[in-house]
C-alpha positions in Angstrom: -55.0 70.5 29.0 -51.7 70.0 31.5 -49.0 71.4 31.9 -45.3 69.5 30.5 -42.6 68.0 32.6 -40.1 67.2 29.8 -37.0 65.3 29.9 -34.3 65.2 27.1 -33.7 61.1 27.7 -30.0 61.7 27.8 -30.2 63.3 30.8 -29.1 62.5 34.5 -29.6 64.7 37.2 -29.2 63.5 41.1 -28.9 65.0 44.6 -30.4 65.2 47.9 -31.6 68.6 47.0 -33.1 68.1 43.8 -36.9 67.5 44.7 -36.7 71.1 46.0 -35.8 72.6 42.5 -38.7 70.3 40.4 -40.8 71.5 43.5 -39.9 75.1 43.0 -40.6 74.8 39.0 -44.0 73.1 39.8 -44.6 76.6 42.1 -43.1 78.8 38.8 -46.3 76.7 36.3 -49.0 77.3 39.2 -48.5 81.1 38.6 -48.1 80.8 35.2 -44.3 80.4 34.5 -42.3 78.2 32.8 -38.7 76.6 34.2 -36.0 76.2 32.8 -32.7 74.6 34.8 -29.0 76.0 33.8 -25.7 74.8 34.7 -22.4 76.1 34.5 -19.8 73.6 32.5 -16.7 73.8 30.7 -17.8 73.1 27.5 -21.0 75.5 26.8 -20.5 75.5 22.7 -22.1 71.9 22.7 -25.9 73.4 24.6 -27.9 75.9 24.8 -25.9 79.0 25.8 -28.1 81.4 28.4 -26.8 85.1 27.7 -26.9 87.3 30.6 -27.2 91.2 31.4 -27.3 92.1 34.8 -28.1 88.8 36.1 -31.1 89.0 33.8 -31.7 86.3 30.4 -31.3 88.2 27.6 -31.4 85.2 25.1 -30.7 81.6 24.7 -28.2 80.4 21.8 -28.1 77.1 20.8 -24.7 75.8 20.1 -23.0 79.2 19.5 -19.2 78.9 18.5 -18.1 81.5 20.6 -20.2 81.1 23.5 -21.5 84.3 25.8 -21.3 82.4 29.2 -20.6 79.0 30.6 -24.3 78.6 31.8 -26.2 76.2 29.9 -29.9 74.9 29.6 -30.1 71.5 30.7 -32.7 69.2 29.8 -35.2 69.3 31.6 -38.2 71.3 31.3 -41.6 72.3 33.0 -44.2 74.6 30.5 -47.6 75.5 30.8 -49.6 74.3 28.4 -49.0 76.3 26.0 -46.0 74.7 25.1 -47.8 72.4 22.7 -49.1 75.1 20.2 -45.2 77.1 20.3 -43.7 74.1 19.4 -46.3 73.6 16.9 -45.2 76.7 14.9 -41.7 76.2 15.3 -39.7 76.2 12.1 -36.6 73.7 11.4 -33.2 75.9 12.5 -30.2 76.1 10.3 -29.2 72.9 11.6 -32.3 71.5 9.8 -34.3 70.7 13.5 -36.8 72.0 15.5 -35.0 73.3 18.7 -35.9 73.3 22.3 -34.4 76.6 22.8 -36.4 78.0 20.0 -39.5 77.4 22.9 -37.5 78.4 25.8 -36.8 82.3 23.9 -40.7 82.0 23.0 -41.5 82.1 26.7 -38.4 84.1 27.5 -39.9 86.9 25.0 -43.4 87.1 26.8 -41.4 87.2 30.2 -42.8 83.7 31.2 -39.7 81.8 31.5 -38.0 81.2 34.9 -34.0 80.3 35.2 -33.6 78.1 38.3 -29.5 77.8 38.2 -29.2 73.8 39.7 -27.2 74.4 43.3 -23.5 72.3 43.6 -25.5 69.4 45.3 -27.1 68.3 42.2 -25.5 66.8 39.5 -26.3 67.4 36.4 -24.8 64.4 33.4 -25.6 64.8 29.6 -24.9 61.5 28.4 -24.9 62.1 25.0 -21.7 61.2 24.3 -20.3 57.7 24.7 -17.3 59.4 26.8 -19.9 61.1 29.2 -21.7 57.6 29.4 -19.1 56.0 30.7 -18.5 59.0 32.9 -22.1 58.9 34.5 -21.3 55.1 35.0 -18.4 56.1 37.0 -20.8 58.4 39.2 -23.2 56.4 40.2 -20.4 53.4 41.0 -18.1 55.8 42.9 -21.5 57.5 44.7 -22.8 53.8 45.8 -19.8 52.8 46.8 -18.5 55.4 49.0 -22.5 55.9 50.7 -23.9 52.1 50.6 -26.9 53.4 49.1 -28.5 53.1 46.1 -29.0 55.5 43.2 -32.6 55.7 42.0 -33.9 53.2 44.1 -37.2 53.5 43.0 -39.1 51.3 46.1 -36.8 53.3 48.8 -38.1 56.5 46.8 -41.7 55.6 47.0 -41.5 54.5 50.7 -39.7 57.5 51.6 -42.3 59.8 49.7 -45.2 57.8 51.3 -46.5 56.1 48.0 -46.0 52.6 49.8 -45.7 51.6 53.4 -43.3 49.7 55.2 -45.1 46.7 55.1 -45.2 47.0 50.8 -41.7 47.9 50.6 -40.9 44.8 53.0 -43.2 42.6 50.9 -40.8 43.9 47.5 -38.1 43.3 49.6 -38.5 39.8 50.6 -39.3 38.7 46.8 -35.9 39.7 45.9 -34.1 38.7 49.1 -31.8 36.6 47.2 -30.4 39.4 45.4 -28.1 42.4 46.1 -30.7 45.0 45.4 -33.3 42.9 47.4 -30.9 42.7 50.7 -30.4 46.5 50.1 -34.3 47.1 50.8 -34.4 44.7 53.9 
């Protein structure tokens, strides 16, 4: 009876601005709307292609050969609830699946989906291929490195959005003192 937060599991997105744009999709399923996030890459044949007039989604294609735009659909999605009976009656494509874009133009045909276009402070990695793997390795190497902080620190996260306290994350902290990661949370 809940609304869906999904996540394709090849997907990476990070930046200090991104909890604003999962906040702003939780706003767009209070009132009834579902989110979709689109990015603009070089290589928009290999996604789900958002076709635009005047600013406004006209369709999503999935894969298209000769693409309309370089915005894609990333993966990750908030629907109301009523995403589990549309994917329910979805029908296999002509690739032989079920497609995710075949929900997002369900919702975009009763004027229920919102686009939020992710801003040039998050970064958005689909590591589907071995090639962007590697790449997303890279990232996150190059990012702690030049910052001396950590990626996805999941403690610092939860101390910093007040799940724990100081003296729980100082209690993690000590039991892996002996450790890089643990001298990082002192």
């Amino acid at each position: 009876n809940q609304n869906v937060c999904l996540i394709l599991g090849d997907n990476i997105f990070h930046g200090k601005d991104f909890i604003s744009n999962i906040n702003q999709a939780k706003k767009n399923l209070e009132n009834g709307f579902s989110t979709i996030f689109g990015v603009s890459v070089n290589n928009p044949e290999n996604f789900g292609v958002i076709e635009f007039d005047n600013n406004n989604i006209i369709n999503i294609i999935e894969k298209p050969k000769h693409p309309k735009s370089k915005f894609v659909v990333s993966g990750l999605y908030f629907y109301t609830n009523d995403v589990i009976n549309h994917a329910k009656s979805l029908k296999p494509s002509s690739r032989g699946e079920k497609e995710i874009t075949d929900v997002n133009n369900t919702y975009l045909s009763f004027n229920k989906l919102k686009l939020h276009l992710l801003n040039p402070t998050t970064s958005w990695i689909d590591t589907g291929t071995y090639s962007s793997l590697i790449r997303a390795s890279k990232y996150f190497e190059d990012y702690e490195k030049n910052t001396n902080k950590k990626a996805a620190c999941i403690e610092e996260i939860a101390y910093k959005m007040k799940f724990i306290n100081r003296k729980e994350l100082l209690q993690i902290a000590r039991s892996m003192n002996n450790s890089e990661y643990g001298k990082y949370l002192l």
